[in-house]
C-alpha positions in Angstrom: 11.5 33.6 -25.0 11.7 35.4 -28.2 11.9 33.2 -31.4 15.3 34.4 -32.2 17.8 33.5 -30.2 20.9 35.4 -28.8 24.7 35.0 -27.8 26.1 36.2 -24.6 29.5 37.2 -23.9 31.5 35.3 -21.2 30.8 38.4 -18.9 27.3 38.7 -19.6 26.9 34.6 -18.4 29.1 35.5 -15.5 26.9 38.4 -14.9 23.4 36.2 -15.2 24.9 33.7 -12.6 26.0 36.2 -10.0 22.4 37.6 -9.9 21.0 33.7 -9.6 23.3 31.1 -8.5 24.4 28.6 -10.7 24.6 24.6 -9.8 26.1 21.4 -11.2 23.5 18.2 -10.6 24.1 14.9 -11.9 21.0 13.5 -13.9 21.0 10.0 -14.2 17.6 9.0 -16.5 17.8 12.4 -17.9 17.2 11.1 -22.0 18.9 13.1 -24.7 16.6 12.9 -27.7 14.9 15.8 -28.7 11.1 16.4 -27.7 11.7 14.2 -24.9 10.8 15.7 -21.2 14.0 14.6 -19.7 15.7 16.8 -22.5 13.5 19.8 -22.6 13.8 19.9 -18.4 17.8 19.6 -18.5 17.4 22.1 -21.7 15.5 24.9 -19.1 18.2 24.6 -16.3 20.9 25.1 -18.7 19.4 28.2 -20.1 19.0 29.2 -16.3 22.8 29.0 -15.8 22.7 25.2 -14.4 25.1 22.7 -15.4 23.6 19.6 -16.4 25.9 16.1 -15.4 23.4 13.7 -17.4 23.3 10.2 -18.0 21.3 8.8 -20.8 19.7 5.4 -19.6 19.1 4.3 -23.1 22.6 5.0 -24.3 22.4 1.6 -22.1 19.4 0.0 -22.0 17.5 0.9 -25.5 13.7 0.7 -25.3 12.4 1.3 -28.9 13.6 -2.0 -30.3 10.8 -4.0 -31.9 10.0 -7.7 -33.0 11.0 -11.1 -32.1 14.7 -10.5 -32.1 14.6 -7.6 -29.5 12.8 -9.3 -27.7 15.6 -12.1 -26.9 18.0 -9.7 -27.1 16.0 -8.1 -24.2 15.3 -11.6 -22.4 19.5 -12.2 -22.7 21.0 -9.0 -22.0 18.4 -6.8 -20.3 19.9 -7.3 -16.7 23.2 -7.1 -17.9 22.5 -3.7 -19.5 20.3 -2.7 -16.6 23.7 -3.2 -14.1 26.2 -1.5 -16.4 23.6 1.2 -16.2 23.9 1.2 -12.7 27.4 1.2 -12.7 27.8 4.1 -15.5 25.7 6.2 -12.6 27.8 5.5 -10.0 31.1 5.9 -11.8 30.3 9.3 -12.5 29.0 9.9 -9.1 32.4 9.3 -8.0 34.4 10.9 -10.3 32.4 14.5 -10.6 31.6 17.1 -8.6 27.9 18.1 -8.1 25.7 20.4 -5.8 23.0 17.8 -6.1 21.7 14.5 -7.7 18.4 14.7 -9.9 17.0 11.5 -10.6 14.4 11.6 -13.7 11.9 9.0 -13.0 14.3 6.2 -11.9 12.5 3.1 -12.8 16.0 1.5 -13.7 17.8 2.5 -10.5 18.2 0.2 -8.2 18.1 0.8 -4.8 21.7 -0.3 -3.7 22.5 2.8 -6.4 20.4 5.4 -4.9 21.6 4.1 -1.7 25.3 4.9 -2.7 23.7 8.3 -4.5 22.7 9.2 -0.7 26.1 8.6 0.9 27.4 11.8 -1.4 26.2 13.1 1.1 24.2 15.5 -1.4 21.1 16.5 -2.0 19.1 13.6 -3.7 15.7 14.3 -5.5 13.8 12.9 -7.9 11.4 14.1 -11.0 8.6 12.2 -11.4 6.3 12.8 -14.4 4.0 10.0 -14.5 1.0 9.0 -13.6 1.8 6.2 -10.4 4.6 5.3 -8.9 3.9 1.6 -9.3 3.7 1.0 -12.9 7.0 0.9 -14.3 8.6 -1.5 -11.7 9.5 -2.5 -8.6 13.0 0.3 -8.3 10.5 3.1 -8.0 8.5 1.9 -4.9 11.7 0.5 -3.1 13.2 4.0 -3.2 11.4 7.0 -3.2 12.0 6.9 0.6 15.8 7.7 -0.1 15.1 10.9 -1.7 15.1 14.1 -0.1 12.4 15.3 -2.4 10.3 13.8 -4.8 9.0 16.5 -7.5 5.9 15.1 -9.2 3.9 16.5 -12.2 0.8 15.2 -11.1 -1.6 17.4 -8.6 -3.4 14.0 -6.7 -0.6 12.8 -5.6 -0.3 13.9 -2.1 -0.7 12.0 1.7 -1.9 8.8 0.4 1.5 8.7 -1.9 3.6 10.3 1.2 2.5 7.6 3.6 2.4 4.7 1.2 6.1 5.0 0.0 7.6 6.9 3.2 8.2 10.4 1.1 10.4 12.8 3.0 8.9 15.8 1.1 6.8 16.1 -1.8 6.5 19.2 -4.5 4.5 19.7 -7.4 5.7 21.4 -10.3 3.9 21.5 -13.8 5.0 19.9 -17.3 6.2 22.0 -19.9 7.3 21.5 -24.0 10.7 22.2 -25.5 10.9 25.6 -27.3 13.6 24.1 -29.7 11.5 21.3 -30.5 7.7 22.2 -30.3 7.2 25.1 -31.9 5.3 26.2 -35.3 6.4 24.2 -38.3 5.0 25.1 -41.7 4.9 21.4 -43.4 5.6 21.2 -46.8 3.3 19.3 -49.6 4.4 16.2 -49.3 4.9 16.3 -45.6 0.7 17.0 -45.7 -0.1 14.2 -47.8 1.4 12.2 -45.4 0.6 13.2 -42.2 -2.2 16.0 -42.9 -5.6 15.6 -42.0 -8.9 16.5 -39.5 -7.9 14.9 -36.5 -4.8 13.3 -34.7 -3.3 11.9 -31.9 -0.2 11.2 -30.6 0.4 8.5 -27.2 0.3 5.2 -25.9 -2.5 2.9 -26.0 -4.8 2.4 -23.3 -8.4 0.8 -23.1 -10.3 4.1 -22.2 -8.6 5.9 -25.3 -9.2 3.7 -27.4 -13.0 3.7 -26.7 -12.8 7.3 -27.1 -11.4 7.4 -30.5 -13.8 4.7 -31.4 -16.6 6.5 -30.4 -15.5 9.1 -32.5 -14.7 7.4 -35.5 -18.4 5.5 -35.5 -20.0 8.7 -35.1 -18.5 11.1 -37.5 -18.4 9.8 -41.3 -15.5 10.4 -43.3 -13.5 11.5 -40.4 -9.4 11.7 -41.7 -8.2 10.2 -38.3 -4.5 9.5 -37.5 -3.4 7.7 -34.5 0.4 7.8 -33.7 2.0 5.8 -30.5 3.2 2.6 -28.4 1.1 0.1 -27.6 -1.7 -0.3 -29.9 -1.2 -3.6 -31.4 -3.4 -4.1 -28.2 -6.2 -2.3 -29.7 -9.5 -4.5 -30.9 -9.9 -5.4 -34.1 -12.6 -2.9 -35.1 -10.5 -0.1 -34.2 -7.3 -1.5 -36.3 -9.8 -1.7 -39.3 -11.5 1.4 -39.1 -8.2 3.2 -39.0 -6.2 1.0 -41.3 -2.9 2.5 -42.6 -3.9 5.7 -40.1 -2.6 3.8 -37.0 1.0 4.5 -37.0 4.1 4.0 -34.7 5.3 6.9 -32.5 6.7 10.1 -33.3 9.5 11.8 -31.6 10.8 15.1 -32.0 10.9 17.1 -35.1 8.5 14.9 -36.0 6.1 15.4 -33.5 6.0 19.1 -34.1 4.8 18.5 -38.2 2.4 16.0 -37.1 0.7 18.3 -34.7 1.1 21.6 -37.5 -0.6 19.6 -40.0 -3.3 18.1 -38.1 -6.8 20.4 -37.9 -7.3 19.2 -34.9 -4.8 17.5 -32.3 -6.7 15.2 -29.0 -5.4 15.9 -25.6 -6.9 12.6 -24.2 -5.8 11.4 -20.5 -4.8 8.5 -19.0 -5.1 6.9 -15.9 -2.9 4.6 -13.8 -2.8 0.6 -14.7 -2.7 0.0 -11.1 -4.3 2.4 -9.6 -7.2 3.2 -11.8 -8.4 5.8 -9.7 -5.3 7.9 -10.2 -6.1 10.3 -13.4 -4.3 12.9 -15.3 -5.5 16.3 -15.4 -2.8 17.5 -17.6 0.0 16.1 -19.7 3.1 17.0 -21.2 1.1 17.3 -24.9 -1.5 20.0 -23.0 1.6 22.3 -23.4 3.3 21.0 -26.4 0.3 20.8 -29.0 -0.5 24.9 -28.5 3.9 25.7 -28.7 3.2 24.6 -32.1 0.6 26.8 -32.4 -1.7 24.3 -33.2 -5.3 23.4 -32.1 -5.7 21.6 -28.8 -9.2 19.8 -28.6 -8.5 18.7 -24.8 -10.1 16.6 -22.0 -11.8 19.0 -19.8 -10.6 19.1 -16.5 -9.7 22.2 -13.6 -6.4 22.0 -14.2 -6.3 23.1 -17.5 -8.5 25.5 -17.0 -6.7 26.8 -14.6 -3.6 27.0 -17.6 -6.0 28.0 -20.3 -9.0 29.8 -21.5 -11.4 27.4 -22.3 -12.9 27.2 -25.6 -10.6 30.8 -26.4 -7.0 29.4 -26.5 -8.3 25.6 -26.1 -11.0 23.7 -27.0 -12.5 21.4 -24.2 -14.5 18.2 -23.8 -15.7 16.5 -20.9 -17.8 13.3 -22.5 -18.0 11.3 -25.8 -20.9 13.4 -27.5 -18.8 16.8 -26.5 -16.1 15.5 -28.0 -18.2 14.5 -31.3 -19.7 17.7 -31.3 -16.8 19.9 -31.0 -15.0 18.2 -33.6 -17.9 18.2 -36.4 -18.2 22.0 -35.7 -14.3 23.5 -35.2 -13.8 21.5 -38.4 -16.4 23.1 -40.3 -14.9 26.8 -39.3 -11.2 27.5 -40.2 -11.4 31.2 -39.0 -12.3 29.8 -35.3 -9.4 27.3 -35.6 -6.9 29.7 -36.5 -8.4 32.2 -33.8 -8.2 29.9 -31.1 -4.9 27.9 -31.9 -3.4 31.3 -32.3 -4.3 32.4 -28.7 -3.1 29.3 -27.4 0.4 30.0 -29.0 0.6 33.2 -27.1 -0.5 31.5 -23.9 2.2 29.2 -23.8 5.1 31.7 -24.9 3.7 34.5 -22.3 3.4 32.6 -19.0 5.8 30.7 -20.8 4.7 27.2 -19.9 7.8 25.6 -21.0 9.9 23.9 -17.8 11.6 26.9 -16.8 9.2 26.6 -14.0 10.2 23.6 -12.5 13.7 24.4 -12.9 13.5 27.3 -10.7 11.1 25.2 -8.2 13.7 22.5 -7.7 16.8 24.9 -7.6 14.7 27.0 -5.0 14.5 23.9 -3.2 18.4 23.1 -3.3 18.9 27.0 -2.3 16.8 26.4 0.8 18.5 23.0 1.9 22.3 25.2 2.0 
């Protein structure tokens, strides 16, 4: 999609929708806010012709609340915003017309609402982009038997996931970015004073990332390292110090985009599932988002994204500790090679384009071939 966008008549749409059916799905967990992946999918089947019936979870339940206060608020109220949740979905199940239901993620569904989502008598699926299905509660488990079809982002899962929870049919599709949020941002002076500098990175805290930023910062002196995300108040102590005012809360949108722009070098690190350690990532939603912005992607090395990317051409790779040390003392060192390669990457994403048009299409090809 060309950087400059375009009107179309009212005759033009109608034309666009004749050649490619349009639909009307209800979206309940589809967020709002911009960068997020709920947005950026609903954002590529609107642009598709699709009509988008979403319902914001935290316009109900907010999850960014910090400190002692939020947390009571969350001990007092958090099942009472939970069910009027459930009730908003439902409501609008029953007053609206749809083709189908998409469920985004569903952690907060619970299965007496999915169960009345399936007496529509509709097609019910759900878009799953995380790593396991058991980490984020006990809804997700208890109903991804009531779906139709369970899209997932995340090439292992497979028989051991369709016989543990009872899948009726399981498709992958890939991750994508937002072309009205991710893309190339020229920050201005005093937006690289504050967030400008070798090496960032952007996501939630886990053990294993944490070592590998560690490792990092103990073997490259001087290193200007920024750390932006949830969840690392449960980093060690050595890694708080070392990094100081550099470990920040998360970014979201707009945001996002400068941080990556005024970084030399942004870290696709990986994670892998709290209860299922075994269950990796081989690509995340960042893989595709840190190159939109035409920015330099130094990335865990895995088949998957080198099946996306040209290694070491539009994105650097690592696959150990000392890699990763090695390819950040000598990418930082050569500005030509960083431009060259974070430039490539740009056009990679735009050409194929690897935002979530794709998906769109693979779960509207699937409604198509249910009619």
């Amino acid at each position: 999609m060309s950087a400059t966008a375009t009107l179309e008549t009212k005759g033009e749409l109608e034309a666009k929708q004749t050649a490619s059916p349009a639909y009307t799905f209800l979206a309940p967990g589809f967020a709002k806010w911009w960068g997020s992946d709920g947005r950026a999918l609903a954002l590529a089947f609107r642009r598709l012709g699709h009509k988008v019936l979403d319902i914001d979870e935290e316009d109900y339940v907010p999850w960014r609340w910090e400190g002692a206060g939020a947390k009571v608020l969350r001990r007092l109220f958090g099942s009472l915003w939970v069910d009027e949740y459930n009730r908003a979905v439902v409501r609008q199940a029953e007053s609206s017309t749809f083709d189908f239901v998409l469920v985004f993620k569903g952690n907060l569904l619970k299965p007496a609402t999915v169960e009345v989502l399936r007496a529509a008598k509709k097609p019910l699926f759900n878009f799953y982009p995380d790593l396991s299905f058991q980490d984020h509660g006990s809804n997700i488990p208890a109903t991804l038997h009531l779906y139709d079809t369970v899209f997932t982002t995340k090439s292992y899962h497979g028989e051991r996931e369709i016989k543990r929870y009872g899948i009726q049919q399981l498709v992958h599709v890939r991750h994508g970015f937002d072309p009205e949020v991710h893309r190339p941002i020229v920050p201005s002076a005093e937006q690289l004073a504050r967030y400008g500098g070798d090496v960032s990175f952007v996501g939630c805290w886990s053990p294993r990332k944490e070592q590998q930023i560690l490792h990092l910062l103990r073997n490259v002196q001087g290193l200007d390292l920024k750390v932006y995300g949830l969840g690392w108040k449960y980093a060690g102590n050595e890694f708080k110090q070392r990094l100081g005012p550099n470990l920040r809360a998360g970014v979201f949108g707009d945001e996002l985009a400068i941080v990556y722009c005024a970084s030399k070098i942004n870290l696709g690190l990986l994670s892998c599932g709290v209860s299922e350690p075994d269950s990796c990532d081989q690509t995340t939603a960042r893989t595709f988002q840190i190159p939109a912005t035409n920015s330099l992607m130094l990335h865990e090395d895995t088949a998957e994204v080198r099946a996306l990317f040209r290694a070491d051409e539009e994105v650097l790779l690592f696959s150990n500790n000392d890699e990763l040390i090695s390819k950040v003392k000598s990418v930082l060192s050569d500005e030509p090679r960083r431009l060259a390669i974070s430039e490539r990457g740009h056009r990679r994403v735009l050409q194929e384009p690897y935002d979530y048009s794709s998906a769109a299409r693979t779960i509207a090809e699937v409604f198509a071939g249910r009619r």
